[in-house]
C-alpha positions as CSV (number, residue, x, y, z in Angstrom):
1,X,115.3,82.5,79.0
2,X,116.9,86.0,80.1
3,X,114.7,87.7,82.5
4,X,113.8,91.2,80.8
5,X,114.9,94.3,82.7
6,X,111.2,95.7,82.3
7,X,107.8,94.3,82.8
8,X,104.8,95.8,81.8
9,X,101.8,95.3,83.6
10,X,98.2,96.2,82.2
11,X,95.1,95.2,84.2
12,X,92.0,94.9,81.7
13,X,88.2,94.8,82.4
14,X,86.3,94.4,79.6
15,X,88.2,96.4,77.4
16,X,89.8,93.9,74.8
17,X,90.0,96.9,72.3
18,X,91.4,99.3,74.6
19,X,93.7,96.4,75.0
20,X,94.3,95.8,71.4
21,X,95.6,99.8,71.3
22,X,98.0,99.2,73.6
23,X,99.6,95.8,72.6
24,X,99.8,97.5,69.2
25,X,101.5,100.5,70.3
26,X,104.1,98.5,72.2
27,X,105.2,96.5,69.4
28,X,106.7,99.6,68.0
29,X,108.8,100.5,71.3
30,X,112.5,101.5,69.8
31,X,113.6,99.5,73.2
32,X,112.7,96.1,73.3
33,X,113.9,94.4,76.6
34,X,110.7,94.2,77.9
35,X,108.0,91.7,78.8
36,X,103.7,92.5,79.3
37,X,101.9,91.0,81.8
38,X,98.1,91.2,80.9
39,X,95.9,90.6,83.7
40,X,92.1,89.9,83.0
41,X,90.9,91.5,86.3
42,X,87.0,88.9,86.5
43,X,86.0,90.3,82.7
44,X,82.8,89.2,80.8
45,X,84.0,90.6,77.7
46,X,88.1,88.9,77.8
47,X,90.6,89.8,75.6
48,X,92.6,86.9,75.2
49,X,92.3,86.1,71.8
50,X,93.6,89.2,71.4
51,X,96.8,88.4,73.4
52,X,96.9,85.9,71.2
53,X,97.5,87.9,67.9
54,X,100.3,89.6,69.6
55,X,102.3,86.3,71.3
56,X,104.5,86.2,67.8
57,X,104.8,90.3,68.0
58,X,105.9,90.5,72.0
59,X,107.1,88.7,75.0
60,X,103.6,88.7,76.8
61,X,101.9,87.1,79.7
62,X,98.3,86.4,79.7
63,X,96.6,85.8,83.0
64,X,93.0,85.7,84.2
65,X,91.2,85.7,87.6
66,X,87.9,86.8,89.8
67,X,87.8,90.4,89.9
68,X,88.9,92.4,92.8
69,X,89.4,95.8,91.0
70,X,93.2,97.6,89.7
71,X,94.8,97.2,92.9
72,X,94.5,94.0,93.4
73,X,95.3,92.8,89.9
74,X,98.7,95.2,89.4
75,X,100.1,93.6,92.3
76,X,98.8,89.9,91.4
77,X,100.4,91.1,88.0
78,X,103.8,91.8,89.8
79,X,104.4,88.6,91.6
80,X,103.9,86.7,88.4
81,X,106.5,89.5,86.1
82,X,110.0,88.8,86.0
83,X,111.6,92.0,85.2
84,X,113.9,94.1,87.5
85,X,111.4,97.5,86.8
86,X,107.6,97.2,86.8
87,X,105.6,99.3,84.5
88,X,101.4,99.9,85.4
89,X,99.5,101.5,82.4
90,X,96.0,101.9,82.6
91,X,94.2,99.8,79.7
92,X,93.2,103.1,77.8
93,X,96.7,104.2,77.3
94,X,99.0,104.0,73.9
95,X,102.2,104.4,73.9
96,X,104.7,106.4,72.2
97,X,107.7,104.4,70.3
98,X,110.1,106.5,72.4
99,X,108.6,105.5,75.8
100,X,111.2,103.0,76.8
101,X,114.2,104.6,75.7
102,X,113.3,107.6,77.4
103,X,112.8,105.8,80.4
104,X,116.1,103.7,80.1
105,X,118.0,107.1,79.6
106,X,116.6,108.7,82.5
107,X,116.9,105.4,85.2
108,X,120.7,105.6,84.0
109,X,121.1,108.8,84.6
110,X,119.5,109.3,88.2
111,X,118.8,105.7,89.5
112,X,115.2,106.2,90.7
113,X,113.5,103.6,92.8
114,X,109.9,104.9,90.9
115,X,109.1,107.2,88.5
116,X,105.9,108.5,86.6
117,X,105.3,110.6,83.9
118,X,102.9,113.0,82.3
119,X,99.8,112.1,79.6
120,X,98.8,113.8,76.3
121,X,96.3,113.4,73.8
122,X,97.0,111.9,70.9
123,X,95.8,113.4,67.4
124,X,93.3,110.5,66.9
125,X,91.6,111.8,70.0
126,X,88.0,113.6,69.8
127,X,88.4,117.1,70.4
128,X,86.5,116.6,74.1
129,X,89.0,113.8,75.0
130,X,91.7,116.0,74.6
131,X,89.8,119.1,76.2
132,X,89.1,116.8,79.0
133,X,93.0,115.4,79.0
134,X,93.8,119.2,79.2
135,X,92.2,120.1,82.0
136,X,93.0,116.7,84.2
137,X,96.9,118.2,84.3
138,X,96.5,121.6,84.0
139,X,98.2,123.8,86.7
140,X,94.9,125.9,87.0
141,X,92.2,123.0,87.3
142,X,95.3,120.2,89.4
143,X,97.9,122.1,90.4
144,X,99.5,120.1,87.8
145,X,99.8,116.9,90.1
146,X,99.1,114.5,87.1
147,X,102.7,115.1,85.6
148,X,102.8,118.3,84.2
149,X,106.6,119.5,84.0
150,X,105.3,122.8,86.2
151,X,103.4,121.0,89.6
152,X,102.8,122.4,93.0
153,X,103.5,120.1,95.6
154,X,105.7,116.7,95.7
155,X,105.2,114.3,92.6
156,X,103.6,111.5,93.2
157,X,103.4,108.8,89.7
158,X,99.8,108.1,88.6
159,X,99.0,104.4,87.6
160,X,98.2,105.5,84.2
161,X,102.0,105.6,83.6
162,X,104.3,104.3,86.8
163,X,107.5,102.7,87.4
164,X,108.7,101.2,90.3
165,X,111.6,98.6,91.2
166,X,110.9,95.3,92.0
167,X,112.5,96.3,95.4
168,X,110.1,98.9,96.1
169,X,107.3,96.5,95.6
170,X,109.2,94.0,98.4
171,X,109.3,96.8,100.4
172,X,105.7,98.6,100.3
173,X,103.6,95.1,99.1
174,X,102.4,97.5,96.3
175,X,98.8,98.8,96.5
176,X,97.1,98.5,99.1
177,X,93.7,100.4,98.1
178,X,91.3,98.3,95.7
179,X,90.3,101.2,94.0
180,X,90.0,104.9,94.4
181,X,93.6,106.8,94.7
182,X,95.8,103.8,95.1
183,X,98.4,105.3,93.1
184,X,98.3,108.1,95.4
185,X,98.1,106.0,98.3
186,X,101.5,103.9,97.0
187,X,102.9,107.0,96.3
188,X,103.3,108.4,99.7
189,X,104.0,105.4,101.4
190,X,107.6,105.0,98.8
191,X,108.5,108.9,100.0
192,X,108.0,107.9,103.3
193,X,109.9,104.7,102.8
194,X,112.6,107.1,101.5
195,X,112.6,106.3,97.9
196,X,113.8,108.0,95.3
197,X,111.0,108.9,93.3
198,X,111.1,111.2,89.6
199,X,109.3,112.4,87.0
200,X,110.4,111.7,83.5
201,X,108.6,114.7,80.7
202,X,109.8,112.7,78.1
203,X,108.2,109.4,79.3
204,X,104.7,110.6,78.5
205,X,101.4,108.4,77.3
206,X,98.4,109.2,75.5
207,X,95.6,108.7,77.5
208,X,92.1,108.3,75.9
209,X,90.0,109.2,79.2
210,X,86.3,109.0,79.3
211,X,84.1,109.3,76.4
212,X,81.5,111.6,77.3
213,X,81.3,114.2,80.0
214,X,78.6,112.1,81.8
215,X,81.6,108.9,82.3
216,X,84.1,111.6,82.8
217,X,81.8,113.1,85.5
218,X,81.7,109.8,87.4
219,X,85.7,109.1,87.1
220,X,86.9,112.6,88.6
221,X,83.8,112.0,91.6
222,X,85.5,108.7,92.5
223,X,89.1,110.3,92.3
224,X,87.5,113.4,95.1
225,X,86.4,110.3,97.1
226,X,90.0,108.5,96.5
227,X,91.7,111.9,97.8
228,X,89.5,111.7,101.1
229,X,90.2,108.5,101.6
230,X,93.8,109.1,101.3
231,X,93.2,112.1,103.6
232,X,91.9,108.9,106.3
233,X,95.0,107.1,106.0
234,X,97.5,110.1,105.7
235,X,95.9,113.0,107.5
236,X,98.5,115.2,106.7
237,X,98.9,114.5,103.2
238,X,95.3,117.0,102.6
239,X,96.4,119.9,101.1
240,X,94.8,123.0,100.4
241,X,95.2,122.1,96.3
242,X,92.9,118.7,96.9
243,X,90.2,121.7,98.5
244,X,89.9,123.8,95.6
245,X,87.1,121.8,94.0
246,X,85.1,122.2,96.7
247,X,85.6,125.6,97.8
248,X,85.3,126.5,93.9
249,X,81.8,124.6,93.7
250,X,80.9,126.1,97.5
251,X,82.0,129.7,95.7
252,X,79.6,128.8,92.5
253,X,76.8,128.1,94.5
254,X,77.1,130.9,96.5
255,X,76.9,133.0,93.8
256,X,73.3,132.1,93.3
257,X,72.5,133.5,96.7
258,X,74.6,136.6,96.8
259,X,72.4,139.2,94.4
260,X,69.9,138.8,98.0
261,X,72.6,139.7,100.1
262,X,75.2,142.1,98.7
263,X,75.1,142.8,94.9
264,X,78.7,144.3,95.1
265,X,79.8,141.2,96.1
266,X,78.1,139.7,93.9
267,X,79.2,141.7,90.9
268,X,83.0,140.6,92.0
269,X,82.5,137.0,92.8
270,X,80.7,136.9,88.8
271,X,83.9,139.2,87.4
272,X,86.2,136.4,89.2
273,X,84.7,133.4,88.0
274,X,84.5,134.4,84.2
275,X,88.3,135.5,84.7
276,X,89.1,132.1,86.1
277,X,87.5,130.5,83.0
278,X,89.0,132.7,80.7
279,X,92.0,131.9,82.1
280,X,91.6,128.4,81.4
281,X,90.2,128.7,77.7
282,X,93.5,131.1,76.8
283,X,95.7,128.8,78.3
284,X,94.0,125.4,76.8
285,X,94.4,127.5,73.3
286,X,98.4,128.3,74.1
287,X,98.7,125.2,74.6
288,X,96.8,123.0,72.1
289,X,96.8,125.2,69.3
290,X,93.2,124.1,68.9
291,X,90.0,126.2,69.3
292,X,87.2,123.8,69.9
293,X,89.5,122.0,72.5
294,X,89.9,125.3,74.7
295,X,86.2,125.9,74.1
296,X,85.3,122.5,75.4
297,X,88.1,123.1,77.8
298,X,85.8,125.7,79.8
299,X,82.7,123.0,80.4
300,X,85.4,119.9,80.7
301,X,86.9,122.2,84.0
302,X,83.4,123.1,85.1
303,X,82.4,119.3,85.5
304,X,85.9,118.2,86.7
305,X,86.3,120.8,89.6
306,X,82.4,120.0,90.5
307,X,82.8,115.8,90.6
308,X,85.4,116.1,92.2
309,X,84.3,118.6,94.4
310,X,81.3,116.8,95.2
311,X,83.1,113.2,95.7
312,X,85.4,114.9,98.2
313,X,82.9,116.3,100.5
314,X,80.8,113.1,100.2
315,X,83.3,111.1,101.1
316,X,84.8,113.8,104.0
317,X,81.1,113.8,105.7
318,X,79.8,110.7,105.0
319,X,77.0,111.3,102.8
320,X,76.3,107.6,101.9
321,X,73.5,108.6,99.3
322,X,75.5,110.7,97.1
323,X,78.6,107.6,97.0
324,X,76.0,105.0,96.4
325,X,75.1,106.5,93.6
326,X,78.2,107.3,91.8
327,X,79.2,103.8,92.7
328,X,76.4,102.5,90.8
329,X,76.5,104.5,87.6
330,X,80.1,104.9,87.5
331,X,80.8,104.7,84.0
């Protein structure tokens, strides 16, 4: 059998019709020299009968073991793929027809070593999945670090949607964080390796992201922890982007105690924070052409900058009770 030039690898827990989205949306790919590699990362709820349904539809690998968390299970996922380019979407992902191409074209072009690229929301989307998929790569809530064509900073692929060489995995071992920012983590170590690394626009995915504000809560406080613990490993890869969230919640809260203090101040600080979120609902309607989304795009920031705020600072000073908690109702 010819090895395929790409494998994709998908780690799944409990999501057989997240799953199902995805397989589906592959067997439409316009490039088809590819392989999936589904790993069932310890799930109660498994998905292989629906791997099954799509065995006549796609070259697919099924694979299931104790749970260890995404980490763990992309890079058990690797050493069992036999492609020359690995490919790690999240399990909530579906992907364009054009996906492959677009990445073939650009890898022909430049010659990366690894390479992410952006998310959008798909119609099908509730409008609050797509107000939350705005603000997570926004320039004014992320700097755009998520794949947004205009980013501050050095691009570094999310595991939503990355690509690496099966040489970069030799050379890094692949992720070394179980959960929590281990696409970031990855990511700096290949710059430091001296990889080339790229961002393909045209490679993008849609990404479904949390249901509710409560889940989506929960998901951006354990991406503020991630970033610290990144911070631990890498002290100098801390930038004054990943403080934002928590000087913008520190700023918030002060503004409940400044009418006591100065009420100039007070006046300003309130005249800068409805700017800032006018900003954000004029930009979410520029560019999603869709009124309820920027209006849900004004709450959607508000939560994101605050969980993530708050998951930062927890994990930066230790404050074991606030982690404990997310951890157990992380939805």
């Amino acid at each position: 059998m010819t090895s395929p030039k790409y494998s994709i690898v998908v780690p799944v827990y409990n999501r057989p019709d997240e799953i199902n989205e995805l397989l589906e949306s592959l067997t439409l790919q316009s490039y088809l020299n590819f392989e999936v590699v589904v790993v069932e990362d310890g799930s109660q709820v498994r998905c292989d009968k629906v791997v099954d349904h799509y065995r006549d539809k796609l070259k697919i690998q099924y694979f299931f073991k104790p749970n260890s968390g995404p980490g763990p299970s992309r890079n058990f996922g690797f050493t069992q793929a036999r492609g020359d380019y690995f490919i790690v979407f999240d399990s909530d992902c579906i992907i364009p027809a054009t996906y492959l191409a677009s990445v073939e074209e650009a890898l022909t072009t430049h010659h990366w070593d690894a390479w992410g690229g952006p998310d959008k929301a798909h119609e099908n989307f509730t409008v609050l999945q797509r107000a939350m998929g705005y603000t997570m790569s926004s320039v004014l809530t992320t700097g755009g670090i998520r794949g947004a064509k205009k980013m501050i900073g050095r691009f570094q692929p999310r595991s939503f949607n990355m690509g690496l060489s099966r040489k970069v995995f030799e050379k890094t071992g692949g992720f070394k964080f179980t959960h929590f920012a281990e696409d970031i983590e990855l990511s700096i170590r290949m710059h430091k390796d001296g990889f080339k690394i790229g961002l393909i626009p045209d490679a993008f995915v849609f990404h479904k992201r949390r249901a509710d504000f409560r889940q989506f809560y929960h998901q951006v406080f354990n991406f503020g922890r991630g970033r610290a613990l990144v911070g631990r490993m890498h002290p100098h890869e801390i930038k004054a982007t990943h403080w934002f969230p928590s000087l913008f919640l520190a700023g918030t809260i002060a503004l409940l105690i400044l009418p006591l203090i100065n009420k100039l101040l007070f006046g300003i600080g309130v005249a800068l924070f409805f700017i800032y979120l006018l900003a954000i609902f004029i930009d979410a309607f520029i560019e999603t052409h869709n009124l309820q989304v920027a209006l849900l795009s004004v709450p959607s920031a508000l939560v994101q900058l605050g969980g993530y705020g708050i998951g930062f600072l927890s994990e930066k000073l230790k404050i074991r009770g606030v982690s404990t908690f997310a951890r157990r109702y992380d939805g």
